[in-house]
C-alpha positions in Angstrom: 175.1 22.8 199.0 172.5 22.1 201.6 171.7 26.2 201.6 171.5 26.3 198.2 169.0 23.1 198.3 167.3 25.6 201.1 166.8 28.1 199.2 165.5 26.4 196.3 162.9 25.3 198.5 161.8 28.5 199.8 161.4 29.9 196.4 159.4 26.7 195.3 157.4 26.9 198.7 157.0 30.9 197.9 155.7 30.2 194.3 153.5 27.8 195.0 151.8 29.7 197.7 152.0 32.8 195.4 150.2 30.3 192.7 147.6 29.4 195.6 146.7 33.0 196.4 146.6 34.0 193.2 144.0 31.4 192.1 141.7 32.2 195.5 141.9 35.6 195.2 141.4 35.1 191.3 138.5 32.4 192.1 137.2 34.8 194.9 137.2 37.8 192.3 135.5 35.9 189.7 132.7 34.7 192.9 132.4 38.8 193.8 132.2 39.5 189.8 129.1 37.5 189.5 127.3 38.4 193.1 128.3 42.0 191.7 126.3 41.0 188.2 123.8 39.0 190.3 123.1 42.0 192.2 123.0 44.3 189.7 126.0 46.7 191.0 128.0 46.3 187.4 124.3 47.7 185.7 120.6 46.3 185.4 120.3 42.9 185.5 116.8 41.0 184.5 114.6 40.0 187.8 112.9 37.0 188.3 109.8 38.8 187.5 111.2 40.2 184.5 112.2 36.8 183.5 109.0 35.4 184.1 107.3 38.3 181.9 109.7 39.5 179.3 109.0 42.5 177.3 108.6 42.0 173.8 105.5 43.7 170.6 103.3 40.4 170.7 100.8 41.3 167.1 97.4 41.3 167.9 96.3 38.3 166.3 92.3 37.8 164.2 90.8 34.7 164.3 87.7 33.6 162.1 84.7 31.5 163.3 86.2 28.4 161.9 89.3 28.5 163.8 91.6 30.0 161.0 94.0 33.1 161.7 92.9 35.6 159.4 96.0 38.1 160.3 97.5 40.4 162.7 98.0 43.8 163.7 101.9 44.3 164.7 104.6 46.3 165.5 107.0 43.3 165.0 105.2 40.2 163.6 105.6 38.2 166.8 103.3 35.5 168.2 104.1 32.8 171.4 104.0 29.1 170.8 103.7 26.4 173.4 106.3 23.7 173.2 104.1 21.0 172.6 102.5 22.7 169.4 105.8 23.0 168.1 106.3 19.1 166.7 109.4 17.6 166.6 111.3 18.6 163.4 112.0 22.3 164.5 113.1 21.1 167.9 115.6 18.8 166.4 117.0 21.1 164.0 117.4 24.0 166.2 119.0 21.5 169.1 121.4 19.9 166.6 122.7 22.7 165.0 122.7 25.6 167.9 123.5 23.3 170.9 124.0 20.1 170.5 124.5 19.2 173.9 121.5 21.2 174.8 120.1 18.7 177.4 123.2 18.1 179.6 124.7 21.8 180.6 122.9 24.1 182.9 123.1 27.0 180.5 126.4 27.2 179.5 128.4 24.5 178.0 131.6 24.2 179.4 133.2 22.5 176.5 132.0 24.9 174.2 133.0 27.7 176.2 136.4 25.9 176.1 136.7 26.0 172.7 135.5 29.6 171.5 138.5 31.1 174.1 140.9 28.5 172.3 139.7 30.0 169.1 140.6 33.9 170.3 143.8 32.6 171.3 144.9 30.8 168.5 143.2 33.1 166.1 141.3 29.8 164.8 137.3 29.3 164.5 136.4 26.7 166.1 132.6 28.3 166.7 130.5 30.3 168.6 130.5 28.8 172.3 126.5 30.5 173.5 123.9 28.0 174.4 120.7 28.1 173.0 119.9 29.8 176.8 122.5 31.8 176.5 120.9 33.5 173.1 117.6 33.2 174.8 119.1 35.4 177.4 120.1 37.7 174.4 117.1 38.1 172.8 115.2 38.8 175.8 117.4 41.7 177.0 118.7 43.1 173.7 122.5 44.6 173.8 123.1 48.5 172.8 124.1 49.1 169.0 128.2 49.6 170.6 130.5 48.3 173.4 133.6 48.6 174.8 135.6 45.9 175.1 135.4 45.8 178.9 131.4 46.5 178.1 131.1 43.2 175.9 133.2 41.6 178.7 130.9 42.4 181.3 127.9 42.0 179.1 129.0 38.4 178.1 129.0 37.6 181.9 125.3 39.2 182.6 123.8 36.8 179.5 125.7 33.7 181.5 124.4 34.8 184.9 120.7 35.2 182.9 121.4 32.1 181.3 121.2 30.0 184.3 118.7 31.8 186.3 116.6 30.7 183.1 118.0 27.4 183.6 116.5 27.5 187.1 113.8 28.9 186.8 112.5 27.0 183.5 112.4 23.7 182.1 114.1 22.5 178.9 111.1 22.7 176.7 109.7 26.1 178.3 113.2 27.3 177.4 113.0 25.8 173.8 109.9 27.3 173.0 110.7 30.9 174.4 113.8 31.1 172.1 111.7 30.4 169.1 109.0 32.9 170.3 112.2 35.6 170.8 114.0 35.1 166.9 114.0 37.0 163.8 113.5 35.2 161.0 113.3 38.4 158.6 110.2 38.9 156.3 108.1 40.5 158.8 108.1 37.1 161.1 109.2 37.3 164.5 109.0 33.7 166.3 108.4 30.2 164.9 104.4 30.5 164.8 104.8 33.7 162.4 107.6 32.4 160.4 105.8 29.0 159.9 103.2 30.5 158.4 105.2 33.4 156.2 107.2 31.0 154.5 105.1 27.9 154.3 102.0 28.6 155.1 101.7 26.3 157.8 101.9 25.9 161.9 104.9 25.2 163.5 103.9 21.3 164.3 103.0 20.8 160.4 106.9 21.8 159.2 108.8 19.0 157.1 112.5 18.3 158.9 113.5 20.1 155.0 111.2 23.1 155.7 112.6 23.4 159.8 116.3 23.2 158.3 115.5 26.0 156.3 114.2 28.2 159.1 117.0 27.2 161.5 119.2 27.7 158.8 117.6 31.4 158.0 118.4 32.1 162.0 122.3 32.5 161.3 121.5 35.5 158.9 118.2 36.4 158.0 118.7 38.4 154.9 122.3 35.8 153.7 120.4 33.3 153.9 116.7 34.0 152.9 115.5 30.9 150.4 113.1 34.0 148.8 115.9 36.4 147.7 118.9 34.1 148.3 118.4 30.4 147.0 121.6 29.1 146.6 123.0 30.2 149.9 119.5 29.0 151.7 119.8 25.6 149.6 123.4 25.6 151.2 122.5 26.4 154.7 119.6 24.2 154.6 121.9 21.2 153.9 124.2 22.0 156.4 121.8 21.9 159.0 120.4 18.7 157.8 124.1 17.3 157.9 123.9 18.4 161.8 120.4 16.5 162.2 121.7 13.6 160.7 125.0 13.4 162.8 123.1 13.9 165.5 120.3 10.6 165.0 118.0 12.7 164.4 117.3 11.9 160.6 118.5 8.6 159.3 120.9 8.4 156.5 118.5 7.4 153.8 116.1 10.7 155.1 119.7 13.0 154.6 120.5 11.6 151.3 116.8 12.4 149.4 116.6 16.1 151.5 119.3 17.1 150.3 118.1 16.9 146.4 114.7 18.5 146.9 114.4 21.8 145.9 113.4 24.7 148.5 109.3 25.0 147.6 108.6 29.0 148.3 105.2 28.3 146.4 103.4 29.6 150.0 105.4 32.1 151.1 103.6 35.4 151.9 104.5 38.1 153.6 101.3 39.0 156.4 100.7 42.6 155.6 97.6 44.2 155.6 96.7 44.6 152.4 97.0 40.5 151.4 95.2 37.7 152.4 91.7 37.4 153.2 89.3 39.7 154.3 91.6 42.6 153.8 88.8 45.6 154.2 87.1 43.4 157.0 90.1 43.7 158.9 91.4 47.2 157.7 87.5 48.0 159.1 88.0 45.7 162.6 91.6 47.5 163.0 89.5 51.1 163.1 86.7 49.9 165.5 89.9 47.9 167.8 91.9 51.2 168.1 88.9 52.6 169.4 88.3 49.8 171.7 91.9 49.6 172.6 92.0 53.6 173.7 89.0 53.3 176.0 89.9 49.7 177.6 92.8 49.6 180.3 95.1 47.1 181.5 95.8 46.9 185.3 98.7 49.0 185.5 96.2 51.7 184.1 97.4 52.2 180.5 95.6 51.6 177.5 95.5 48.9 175.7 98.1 48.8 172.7 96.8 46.8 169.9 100.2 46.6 168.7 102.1 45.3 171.4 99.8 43.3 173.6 99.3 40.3 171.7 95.1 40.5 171.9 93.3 38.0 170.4 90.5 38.9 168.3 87.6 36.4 167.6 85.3 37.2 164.6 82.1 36.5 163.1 84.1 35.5 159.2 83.6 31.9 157.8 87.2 32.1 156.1 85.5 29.1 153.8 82.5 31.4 152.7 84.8 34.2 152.6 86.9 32.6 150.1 83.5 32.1 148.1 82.8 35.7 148.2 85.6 37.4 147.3 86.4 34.8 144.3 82.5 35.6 143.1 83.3 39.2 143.2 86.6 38.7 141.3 85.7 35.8 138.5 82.3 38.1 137.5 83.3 41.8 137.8 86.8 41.1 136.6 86.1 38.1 133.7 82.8 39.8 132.6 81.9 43.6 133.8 84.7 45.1 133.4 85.4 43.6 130.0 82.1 44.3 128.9 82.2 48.0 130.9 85.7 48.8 128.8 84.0 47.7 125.6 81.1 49.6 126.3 82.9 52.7 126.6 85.6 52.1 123.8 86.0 55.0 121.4 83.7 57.7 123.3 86.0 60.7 124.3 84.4 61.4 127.4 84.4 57.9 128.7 83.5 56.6 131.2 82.0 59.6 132.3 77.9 60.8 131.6 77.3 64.7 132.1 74.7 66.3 129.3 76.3 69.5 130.1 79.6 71.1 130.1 80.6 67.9 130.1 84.7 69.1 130.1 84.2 71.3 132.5 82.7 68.9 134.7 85.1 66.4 133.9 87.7 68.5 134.9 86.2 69.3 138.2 86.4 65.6 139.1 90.0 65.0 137.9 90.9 67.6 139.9 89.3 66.8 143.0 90.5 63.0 142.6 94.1 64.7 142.2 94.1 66.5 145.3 93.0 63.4 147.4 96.1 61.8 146.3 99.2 61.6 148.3 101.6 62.3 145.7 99.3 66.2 145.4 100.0 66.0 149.6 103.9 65.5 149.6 103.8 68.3 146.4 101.7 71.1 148.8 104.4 70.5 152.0 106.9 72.2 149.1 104.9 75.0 148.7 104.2 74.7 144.6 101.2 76.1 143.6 98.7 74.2 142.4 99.3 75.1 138.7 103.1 73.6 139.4 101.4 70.7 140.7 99.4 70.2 137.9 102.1 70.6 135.7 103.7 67.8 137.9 100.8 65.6 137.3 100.8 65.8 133.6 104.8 64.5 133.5 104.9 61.2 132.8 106.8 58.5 135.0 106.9 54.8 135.9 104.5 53.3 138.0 102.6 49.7 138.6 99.1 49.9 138.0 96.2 47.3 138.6 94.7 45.1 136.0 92.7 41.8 136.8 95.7 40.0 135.0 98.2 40.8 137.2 100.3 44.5 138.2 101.2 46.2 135.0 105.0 48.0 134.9 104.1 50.8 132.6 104.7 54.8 131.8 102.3 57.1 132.3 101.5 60.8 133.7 99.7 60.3 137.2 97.1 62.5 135.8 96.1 59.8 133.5 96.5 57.1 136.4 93.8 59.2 138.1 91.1 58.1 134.7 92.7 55.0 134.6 91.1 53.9 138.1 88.0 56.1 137.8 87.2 53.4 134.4 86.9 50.3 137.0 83.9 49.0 138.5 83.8 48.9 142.3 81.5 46.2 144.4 81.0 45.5 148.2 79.1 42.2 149.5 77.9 41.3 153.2 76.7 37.9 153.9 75.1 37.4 157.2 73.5 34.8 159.5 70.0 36.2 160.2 69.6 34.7 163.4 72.6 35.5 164.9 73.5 39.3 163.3 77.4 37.1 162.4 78.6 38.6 159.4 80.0 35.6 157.7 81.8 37.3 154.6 82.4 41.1 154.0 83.8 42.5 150.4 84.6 45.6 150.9 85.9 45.9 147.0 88.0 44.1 144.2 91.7 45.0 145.8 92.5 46.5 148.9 95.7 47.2 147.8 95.1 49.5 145.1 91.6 50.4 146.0 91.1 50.8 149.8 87.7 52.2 150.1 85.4 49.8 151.9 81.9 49.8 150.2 80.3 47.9 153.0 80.1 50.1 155.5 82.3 53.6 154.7 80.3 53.8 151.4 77.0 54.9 151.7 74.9 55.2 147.9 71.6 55.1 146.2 69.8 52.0 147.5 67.0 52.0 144.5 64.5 49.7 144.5 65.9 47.7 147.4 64.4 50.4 149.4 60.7 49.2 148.3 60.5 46.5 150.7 60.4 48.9 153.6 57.1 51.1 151.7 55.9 47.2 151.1 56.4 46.4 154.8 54.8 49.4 155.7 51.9 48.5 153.7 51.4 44.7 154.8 52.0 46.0 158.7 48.8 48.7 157.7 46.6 45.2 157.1 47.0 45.1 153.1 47.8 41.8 151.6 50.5 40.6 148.9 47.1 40.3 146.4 45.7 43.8 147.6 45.2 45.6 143.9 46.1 49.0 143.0 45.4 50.4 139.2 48.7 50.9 137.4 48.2 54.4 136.6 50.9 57.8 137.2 50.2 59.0 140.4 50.7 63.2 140.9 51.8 64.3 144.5 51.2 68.0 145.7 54.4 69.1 147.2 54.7 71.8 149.7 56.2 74.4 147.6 53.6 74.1 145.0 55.7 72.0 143.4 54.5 68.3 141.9 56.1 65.4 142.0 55.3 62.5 139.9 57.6 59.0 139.2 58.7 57.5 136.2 57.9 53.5 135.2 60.6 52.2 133.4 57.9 49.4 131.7 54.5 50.0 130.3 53.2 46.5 131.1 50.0 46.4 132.4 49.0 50.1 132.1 45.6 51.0 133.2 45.0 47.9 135.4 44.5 47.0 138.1 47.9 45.2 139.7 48.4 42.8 142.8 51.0 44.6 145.0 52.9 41.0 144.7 53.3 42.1 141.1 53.9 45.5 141.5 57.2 44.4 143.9 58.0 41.6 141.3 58.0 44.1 138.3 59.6 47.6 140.7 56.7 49.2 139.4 57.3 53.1 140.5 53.6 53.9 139.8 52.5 51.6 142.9 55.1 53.0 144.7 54.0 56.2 144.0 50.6 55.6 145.3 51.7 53.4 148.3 53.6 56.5 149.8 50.7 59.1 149.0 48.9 56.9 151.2 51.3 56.2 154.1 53.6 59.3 153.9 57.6 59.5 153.9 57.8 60.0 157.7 55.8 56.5 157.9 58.4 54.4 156.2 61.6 56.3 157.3 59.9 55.0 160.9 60.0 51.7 159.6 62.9 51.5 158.0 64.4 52.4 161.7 62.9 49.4 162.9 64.9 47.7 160.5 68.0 48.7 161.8 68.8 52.0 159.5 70.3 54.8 161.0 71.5 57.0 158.5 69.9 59.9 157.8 66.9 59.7 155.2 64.9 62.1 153.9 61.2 62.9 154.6 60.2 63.0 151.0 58.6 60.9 148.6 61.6 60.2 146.0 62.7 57.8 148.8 60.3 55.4 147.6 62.2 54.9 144.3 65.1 54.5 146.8 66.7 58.1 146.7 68.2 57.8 149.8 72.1 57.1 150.5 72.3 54.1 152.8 75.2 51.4 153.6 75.2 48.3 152.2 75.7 47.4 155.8 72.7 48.7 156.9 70.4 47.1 154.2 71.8 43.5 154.9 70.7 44.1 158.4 67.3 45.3 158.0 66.6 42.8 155.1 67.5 39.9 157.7 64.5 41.2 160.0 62.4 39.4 157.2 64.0 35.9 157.3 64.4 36.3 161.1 60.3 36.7 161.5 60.3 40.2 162.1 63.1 40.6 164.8 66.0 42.8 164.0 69.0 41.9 164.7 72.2 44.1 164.7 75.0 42.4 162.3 78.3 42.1 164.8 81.5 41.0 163.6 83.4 40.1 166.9 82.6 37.4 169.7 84.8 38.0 172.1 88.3 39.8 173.1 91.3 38.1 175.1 94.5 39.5 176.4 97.6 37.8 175.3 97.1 34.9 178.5 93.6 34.2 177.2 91.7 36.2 179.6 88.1 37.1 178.1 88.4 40.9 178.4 84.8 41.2 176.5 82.3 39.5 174.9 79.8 40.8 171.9 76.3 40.2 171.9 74.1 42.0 169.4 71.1 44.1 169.9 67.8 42.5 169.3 64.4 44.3 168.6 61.2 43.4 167.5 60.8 45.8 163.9 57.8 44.1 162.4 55.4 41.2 163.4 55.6 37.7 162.6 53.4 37.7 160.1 53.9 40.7 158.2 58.2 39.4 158.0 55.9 36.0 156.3 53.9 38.0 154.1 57.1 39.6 152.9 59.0 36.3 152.7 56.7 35.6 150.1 56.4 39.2 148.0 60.1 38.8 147.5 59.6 35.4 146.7 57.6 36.5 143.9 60.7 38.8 142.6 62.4 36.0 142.1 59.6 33.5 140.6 58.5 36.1 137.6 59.9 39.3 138.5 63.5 41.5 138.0 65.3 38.3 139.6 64.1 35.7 137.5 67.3 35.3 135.9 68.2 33.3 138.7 65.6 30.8 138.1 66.1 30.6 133.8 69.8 31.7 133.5 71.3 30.5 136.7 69.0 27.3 137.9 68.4 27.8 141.3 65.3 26.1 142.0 64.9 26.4 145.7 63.1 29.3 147.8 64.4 32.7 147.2 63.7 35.8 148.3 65.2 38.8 146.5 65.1 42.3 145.2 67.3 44.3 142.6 68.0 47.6 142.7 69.1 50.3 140.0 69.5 54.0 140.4 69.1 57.0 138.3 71.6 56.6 135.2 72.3 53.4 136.3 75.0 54.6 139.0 74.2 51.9 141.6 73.4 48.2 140.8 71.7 46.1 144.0 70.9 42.8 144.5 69.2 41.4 148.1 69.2 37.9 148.2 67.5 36.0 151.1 67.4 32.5 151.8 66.3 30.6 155.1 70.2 30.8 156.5 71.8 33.4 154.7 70.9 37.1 153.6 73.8 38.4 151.2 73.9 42.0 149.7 75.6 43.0 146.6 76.3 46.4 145.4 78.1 47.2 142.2 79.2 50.7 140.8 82.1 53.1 139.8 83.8 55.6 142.4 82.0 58.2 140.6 78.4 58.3 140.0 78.7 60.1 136.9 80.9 57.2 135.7 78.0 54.5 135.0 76.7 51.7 132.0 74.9 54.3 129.3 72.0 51.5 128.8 69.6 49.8 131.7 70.3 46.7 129.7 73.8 46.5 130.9 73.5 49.0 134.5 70.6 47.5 136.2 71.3 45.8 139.3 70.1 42.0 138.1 73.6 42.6 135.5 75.7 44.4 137.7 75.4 43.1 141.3 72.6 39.5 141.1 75.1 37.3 138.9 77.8 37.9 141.7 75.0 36.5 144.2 74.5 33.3 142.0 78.0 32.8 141.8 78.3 32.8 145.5 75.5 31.1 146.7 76.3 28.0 144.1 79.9 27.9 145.4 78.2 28.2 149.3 75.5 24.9 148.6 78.1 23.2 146.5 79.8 23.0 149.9 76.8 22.7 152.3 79.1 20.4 154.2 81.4 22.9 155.4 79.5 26.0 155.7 76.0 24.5 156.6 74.1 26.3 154.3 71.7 24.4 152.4 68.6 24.8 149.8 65.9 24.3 152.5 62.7 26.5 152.2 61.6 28.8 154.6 60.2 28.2 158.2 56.2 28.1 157.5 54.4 30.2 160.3 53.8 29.5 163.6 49.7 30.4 163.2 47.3 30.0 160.6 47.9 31.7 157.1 44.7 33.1 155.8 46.0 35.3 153.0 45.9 34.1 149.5 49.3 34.6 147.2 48.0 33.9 144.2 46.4 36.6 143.2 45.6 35.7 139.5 43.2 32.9 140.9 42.0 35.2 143.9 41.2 38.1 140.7 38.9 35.1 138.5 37.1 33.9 141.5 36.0 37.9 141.9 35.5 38.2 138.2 33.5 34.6 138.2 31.3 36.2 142.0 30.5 39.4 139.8 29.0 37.6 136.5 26.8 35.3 139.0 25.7 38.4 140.2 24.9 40.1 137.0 23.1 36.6 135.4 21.2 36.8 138.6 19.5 40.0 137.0 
């Protein structure tokens, strides 16, 4: 009995010690299993450094003058947060639905833990058991596409040793706000800051605790549980994770009741491409000149800037407010009354809206054709190899497209071939608004929609200036020592060319033939005839020198047609020079970026514009006050009769030949804006001056703009002051019909004195 008792023993003492060995050498295997992770034998495993700067595509991020984000270049839409601008409400949803106990474990909850290898074994769910640092660790240090099961294994132990080196290394609220900076929240948003704005327009500390439910909700499945394409199952999601906030104290019962019943508002949602939102050509424009900068720029480790993936920040020269202004001038004219009036102009003519006196299908052809083969659908037909009468043929089958109208995208049928005259029938416009002191371009409309039209007619487009180009023969003039009252008789002039050839303008009035004119009114009325003379006397190379000055660089012709404004120049490059008068003579180069930083908010450059003085103080007056007259009883005086501006105004319309181009230069004490208006195609144009010169086409869109900019002088400081009067002594007389009957009143003295 006593051996058998023994025995028993022995076997109990051998078990026991078996259990005791097992559980060290277990314990002491699981210790050498995470030194081995630790150390990375069992495969890479993050550094500290790497944890301290993780890899992710940060966009590159635009900013305007007034503080508002105007969008982003990206690979993955992904901007950084700090915790504290994240406000409460996200914080709280996103604790009390991922990890409730987020504040008590050290990176990975044991009871959790517990409770997702129950689940395995029992084949029940009883949910996922990963920290929020766990899927931190995660989403820093992405897993391949497929594992093993002794791969996941091993993997799952590498994301608990990252989880609590994160834990060490970084506080709660660090940790917080790098998971939201890490997550998907589909639409194009990667992080909290991105999606914030996406879905609701707003920043990450402005979100409701309804709006953060939703988001935290979306993080489970981005597509499931989208409120834009799936409602009901983001309405459902979004209550569940309002149930969790208010188990967890932090919404009251009351709050989780009336949440519940609201309905999920998508009213803001937009997805931050580059074709929507403001200032779409500015920035299509800024992303050209960045590349640029980004390729000759290098970070320390030598590489190149990626504007991509580094996470710049761009600071520009754009008033989003007066931007706004500009671009809904542009729109509410050209699309409520030219282009209503331009279709019904054109209604009924078979050629329409295309002028050619000759050959006119022919030529008409031509164009078509040319418009075709800039298209990409003609591109992906040539890498088939059809010819280019199969790819015609192609052209003239008809499918289903969208297509622009100012009412909204149209769903409609048609061959692309008659797409191609669809577009060439609307209107086109740019508009530059600058601060003439400081060269910042304040708003840039580049044209009425980049998404369907992406050619920028601000500073790509160069056309027919017109008569806006007379200020720089005027300047010329004045800078020669002749006054705004300095007469000229109103007569044809008749230039010897070179060749033997004559050259001789046109008038487009006969008021005031014969006499003898005030070079105020010649500029007031865009008399060519005065023109004429003006660059007989001073010669083409004279006022191309000039107009350099001004701040023109593209190429101008030496002859005298330039004085009728001939010459193709960028509406860009006429803002800028006409500034020079409202900023007494200095030229000043329009920029449209202050300054550069890298993704820690190191200034990597800075943007100061070129200064130069172009003309003298007092010839920039004397011209302040010409182009004053334009607008007091000349081409502008609309403005004054039709549109009631009554304060100080400086202007000059333009119009080329067959009313192609219309051209309005506005300058005021604070702001010089140019407008230019016209169709892709100068041979598609208004058949009448009437309805093509640039006070119909391109000065109403100024008036609307400048109303909506002093409506608000508040916000964007621009206000109906007059001009700065002159630092010396003005001893030139502008009125030149008084200055004429005091010589006419000298001369008859003179003659009753015989």
């Amino acid at each position: 009995m006593g051996s058998k008792r023994n025995l028993l023993r022995s076997k109990i003492r051998k078990y026991i010690w078996g259990f005791w060995i097992t559980y060290f050498l277990g314990l002491l295997l699981i210790i050498l299993l995470f030194i081995s992770i630790g150390y990375g034998l069992l495969g890479k495993i993050p550094s500290f450094r790497e944890l301290e700067n993780p890899e992710s595509n940060l966009a590159t991020e635009i900013y305007s003058s007034d503080g508002k984000l105007l969008g982003k270049y990206y690979v993955e839409n992904r901007s950084t947060i700090q915790y504290q601008d994240l406000g409460l409400n996200i914080v709280n949803a996103l604790i009390a639905t991922e990890d409730a106990r987020f504040e008590s474990h050290s990176g990975i909850d044991a009871k959790a833990t517990a409770r997702m290898f129950y689940g395995i074994l029992t084949g029940t769910d009883r949910g996922g058991g990963s920290t929020i640092t766990q899927q931190l660790a995660k989403n820093l240090f992405p897993r391949k596409p497929r594992y093993t099961k002794m791969e996941l294994g091993v993997m799952k132990l590498k994301e608990w040793v990252t989880a609590v080196k994160l834990e060490r290394n970084y506080s709660k609220q660090e940790i917080i706000a790098m998971y939201l900076n890490t997550v998907d929240f589909g639409s194009m948003s990667f992080g909290i800051k991105s999606a914030s704005k996406t879905f609701f327009n707003k920043t990450p500390d402005q979100l409701t605790p309804d709006e953060s439910a939703i988001l935290v909700g979306i993080l489970k499945a981005p597509s499931f549980f989208s409120p834009v394409r799936n409602p009901d199952r983001a309405w459902d999601r979004r209550n569940i994770v309002l149930k969790q906030m208010e188990k967890y104290g932090y919404i009251s019962r009351l709050e989780y009741d009336t949440l519940i019943e609201q309905p999920i508002d998508m009213s803001n949602y937009r997805i931050l491409d580059h074709t929507s939102g403001l200032a779409t050509y500015f920035r299509e424009y800024l992303r050209m000149f960045l590349t640029e900068w980004c390729n000759g720029h290098s970070k320390e480790d030598g590489t190149p800037f990626n504007l991509y993936r580094d996470g710049l920040r761009i600071y520009t020269t754009i008033n989003t407010v007066m931007q706004e202004y500009a671009e809904q001038a542009v729109w509410e004219y050209i699309g409520g009354e030219l282009q209503p009036s331009f279709f019904t102009h054109w209604k009924g003519h078979s050629n329409a809206p295309f002028v050619f006196e000759e050959n006119a299908r022919k030529e008409i052809f031509k164009l078509m054709t040319s418009a075709m083969r800039r298209t990409d659908r003609y591109y992906h037909l040539k890498k088939y190899n059809l010819t280019e009468e199969e790819i015609y043929e192609n052209f003239k089958q008809p499918v289903k497209m969208k297509v622009f109208s100012y009412h909204g995208t149209i769903d409609t049928v048609m061959t692309p071939w008659d797409s191609i005259r669809y577009y060439k029938y609307f209107l086109q416009a740019g508009l530059m608004s600058i601060d003439p002191y400081t060269g910042y371009i304040k708003a840039y409309v580049g044209g009425i929609d980049n998404k369907y039209f992406q050619y920028d007619h601000v500073i790509r487009s160069k056309r027919q200036v017109g008569s806006t180009f007379k200020p720089f023969l005027y300047t010329l003039a004045i800078q020669e020592g002749e006054t705004p009252c300095t007469r000229y008789p109103n007569v044809r002039p008749v230039i010897e060319l070179y060749d033997g050839e004559k050259w001789s303008p046109d008038n487009s009035s006969d008021a005031r033939i014969g006499e003898e004119v005030p070079l105020k009114w010649a500029l007031a009325n865009s008399n060519n005839w005065i023109s004429g003379q003006l660059m007989k006397k001073y010669s083409p190379q004279e006022v191309i020198n000039i107009a350099r000055k001004m701040g023109v660089v593209s190429y101008i012709p030496p002859v005298y047609s330039i004085a009728l404004g001939s010459a193709d120049l960028s509406l860009y490059e006429m803002v800028g020079a006409m500034s020079t008068f409202a900023n007494k003579g200095q030229w000043i180069e329009p920029i449209f970026i202050t300054r550069i930083e890298d993704k820690y908010g190191n200034v990597l450059e800075q943007f100061i514009p070129q200064r130069q003085e172009a003309i003298s103080e007092k010839t920039a007056y004397l011209m302040i006050e010409l182009l004053k007259g334009v607008v007091e009883s000349g081409t502008s005086v609309r403005l004054r009769y039709k549109y009631g501006f009554t304060n100080e105004i400086a202007g000059k319309t333009g119009t080329t030949q067959n009313q192609s181009d219309g051209w309005f230069m506005g300058i005021t004490p604070d702001l010089v804006t140019g407008i230019w208006v016209g169709c892709e195609d100068r041979a598609a144009h208004f058949r009448t001056l009437t309805l093509g010169q640039g006070a119909n086409m391109a000065l109403p869109i100024w008036a609307n703009y400048m109303n909506k900019v002093y409506a608000d002088s508040v916000t964007t400081r621009i206000t109906k002051r007059d001009f700065d009067k002159p630092s010396f002594k003005v001893d030139v007389t502008f009125n030149c019909d008084s200055l004429q009957q005091i010589i006419k009143m000298t001369e008859k003295d003179k003659f009753d004195e015989f």
